[in-house]
C-alpha positions in Angstrom: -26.9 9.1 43.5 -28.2 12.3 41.6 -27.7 11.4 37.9 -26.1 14.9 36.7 -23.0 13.1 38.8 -23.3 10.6 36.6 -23.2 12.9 33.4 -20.3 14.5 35.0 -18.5 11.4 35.0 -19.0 10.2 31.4 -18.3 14.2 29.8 -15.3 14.1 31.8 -13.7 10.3 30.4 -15.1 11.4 27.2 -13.0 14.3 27.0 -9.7 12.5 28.6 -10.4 9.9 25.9 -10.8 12.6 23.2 -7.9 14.6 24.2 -5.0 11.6 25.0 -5.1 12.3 28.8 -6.3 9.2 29.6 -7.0 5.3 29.2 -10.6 4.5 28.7 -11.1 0.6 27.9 -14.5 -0.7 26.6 -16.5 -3.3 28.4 -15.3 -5.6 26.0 -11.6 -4.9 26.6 -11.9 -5.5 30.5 -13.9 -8.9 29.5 -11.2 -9.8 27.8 -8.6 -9.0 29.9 -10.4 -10.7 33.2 -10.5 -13.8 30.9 -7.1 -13.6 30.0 -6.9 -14.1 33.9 -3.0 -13.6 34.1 -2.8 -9.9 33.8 -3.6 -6.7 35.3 -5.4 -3.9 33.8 -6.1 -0.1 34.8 -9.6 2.0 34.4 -10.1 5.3 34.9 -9.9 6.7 38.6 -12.4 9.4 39.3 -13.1 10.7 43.0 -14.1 13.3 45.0 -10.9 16.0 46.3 -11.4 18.9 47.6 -15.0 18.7 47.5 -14.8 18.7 43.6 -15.4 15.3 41.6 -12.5 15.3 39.5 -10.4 12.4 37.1 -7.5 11.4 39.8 -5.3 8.9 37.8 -5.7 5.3 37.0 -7.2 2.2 39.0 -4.8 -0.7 38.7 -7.0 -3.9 39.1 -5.4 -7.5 39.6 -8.0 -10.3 39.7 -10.7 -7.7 39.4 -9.7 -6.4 42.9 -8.4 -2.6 42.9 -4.6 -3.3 44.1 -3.5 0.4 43.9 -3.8 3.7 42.2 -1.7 5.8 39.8 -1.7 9.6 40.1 -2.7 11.5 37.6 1.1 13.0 37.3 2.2 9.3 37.3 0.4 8.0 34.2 2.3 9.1 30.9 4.4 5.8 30.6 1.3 4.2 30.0 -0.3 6.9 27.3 2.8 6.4 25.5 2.0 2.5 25.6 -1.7 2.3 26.0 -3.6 5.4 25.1 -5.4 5.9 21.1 -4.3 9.0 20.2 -2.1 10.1 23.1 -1.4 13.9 23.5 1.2 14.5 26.4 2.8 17.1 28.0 6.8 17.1 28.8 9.3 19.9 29.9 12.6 20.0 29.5 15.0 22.3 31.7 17.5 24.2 29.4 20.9 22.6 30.1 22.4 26.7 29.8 20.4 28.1 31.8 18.4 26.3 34.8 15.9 28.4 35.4 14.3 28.3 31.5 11.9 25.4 30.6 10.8 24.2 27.8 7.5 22.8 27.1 6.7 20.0 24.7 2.9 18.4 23.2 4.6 15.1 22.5 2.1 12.9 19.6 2.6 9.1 18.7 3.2 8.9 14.8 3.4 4.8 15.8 3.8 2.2 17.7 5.0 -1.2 17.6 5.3 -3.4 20.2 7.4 -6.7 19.5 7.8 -9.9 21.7 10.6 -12.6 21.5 11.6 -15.4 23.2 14.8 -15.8 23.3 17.6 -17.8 25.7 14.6 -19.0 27.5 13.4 -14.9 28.4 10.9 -12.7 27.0 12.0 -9.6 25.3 9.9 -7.0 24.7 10.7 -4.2 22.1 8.5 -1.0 22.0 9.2 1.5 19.5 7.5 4.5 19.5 8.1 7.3 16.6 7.4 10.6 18.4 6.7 13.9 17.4 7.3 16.6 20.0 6.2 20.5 19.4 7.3 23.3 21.2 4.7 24.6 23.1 6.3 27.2 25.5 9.3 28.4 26.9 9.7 30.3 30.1 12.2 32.7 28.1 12.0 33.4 24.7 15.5 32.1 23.0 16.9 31.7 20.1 16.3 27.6 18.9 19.4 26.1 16.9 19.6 22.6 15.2 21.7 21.8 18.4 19.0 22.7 20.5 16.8 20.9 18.5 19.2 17.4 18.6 19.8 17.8 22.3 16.1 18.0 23.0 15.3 14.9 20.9 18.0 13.3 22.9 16.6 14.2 26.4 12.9 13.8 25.6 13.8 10.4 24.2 16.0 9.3 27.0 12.9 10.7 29.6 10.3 8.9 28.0 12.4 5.6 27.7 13.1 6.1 31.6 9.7 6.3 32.5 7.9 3.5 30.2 11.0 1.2 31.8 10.4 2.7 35.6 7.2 2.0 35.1 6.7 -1.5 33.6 9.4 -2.3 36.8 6.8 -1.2 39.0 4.3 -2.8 37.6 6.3 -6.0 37.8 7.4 -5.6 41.3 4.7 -3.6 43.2 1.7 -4.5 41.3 3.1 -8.0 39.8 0.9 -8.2 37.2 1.1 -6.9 33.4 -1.2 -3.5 33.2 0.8 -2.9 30.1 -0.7 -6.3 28.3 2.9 -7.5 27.1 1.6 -11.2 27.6 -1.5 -10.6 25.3 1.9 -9.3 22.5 3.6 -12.2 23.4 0.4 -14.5 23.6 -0.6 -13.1 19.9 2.7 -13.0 18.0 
């Protein structure tokens, strides 16, 4: 009830929203996406853990009813999908040596989502032109163009894996579209 709480709140989803950590819709956006009535959509889920308020993941709403919640770990596949400007973290093990990580700031130069109908399904293309920076490694190596093609290949095939893993559990658990394919489909 103290208003610095509140102030709290808003400086922490302002900085998610700055930084790419986090989805942050607009009244207007959850407006229209309760009209749309058919689909889900997530908010911001801030709470209170060990006694320290603190952003926790993502709210997933159905009907305007909180059906579950997303950790905070769990919620890349929907940057990559959702987010402005999203700025995300991945590591990468080194396929030599175990025990050496890589770290990656993964950027979205664009994104283009594309619905069909075809054979009486819905197909649903997302293409998203990454750029990946090596942040860190655990131990300092030597990096070769074969490195660099293996990495593409494996932060590619990750990210793919967990968009997909993702829009199945939103399908099957939730049942309901938090990614907004249906407002794609509805539009093109």
């Amino acid at each position: 009830k103290d208003i610095s709480v509140g102030f709290l709140v808003d400086n922490i989803l302002n900085h998610l929203r700055e930084d790419g950590q986090s989805i942050c819709p607009n009244i207007g956006d959850l407006l229209s996406d309760i009209a749309f009535n058919s689909i889900g959509y997530v908010i911001p889920y801030v709470g209170k853990e060990l006694d320290e308020i603190k952003y926790l993941g993502l709210g997933v709403f159905k009907d305007s009813i909180l059906i579950d919640i997303i950790n905070i770990k769990d919620t890349k596949p929907l940057l990559y999908v959702l987010a402005n400007n999203p700025k995300i973290i991945e590591l990468i093990s080194d396929s030599m040596d175990d025990k050496n990580n890589y770290s990656f700031r993964v950027t979205i130069n664009k994104r283009n989502i594309v619905t069909a109908y075809e054979n009486d399904t819905v197909v649903i293309n997302i293409n998203l032109d990454l750029d990946a920076e090596l942040r860190y490694q655990y131990y300092i190596n030597q990096i070769t163009q074969d490195m660099i093609k293996n990495f593409e290949k494996e932060l590619s095939l990750k990210i793919s894996n967990d968009i997909f893993d993702m829009v199945k559990k939103a399908q099957k658990e939730f049942r309901c579209d938090i990614f907004k394919f249906g407002k794609k489909f509805k539009s093109q």
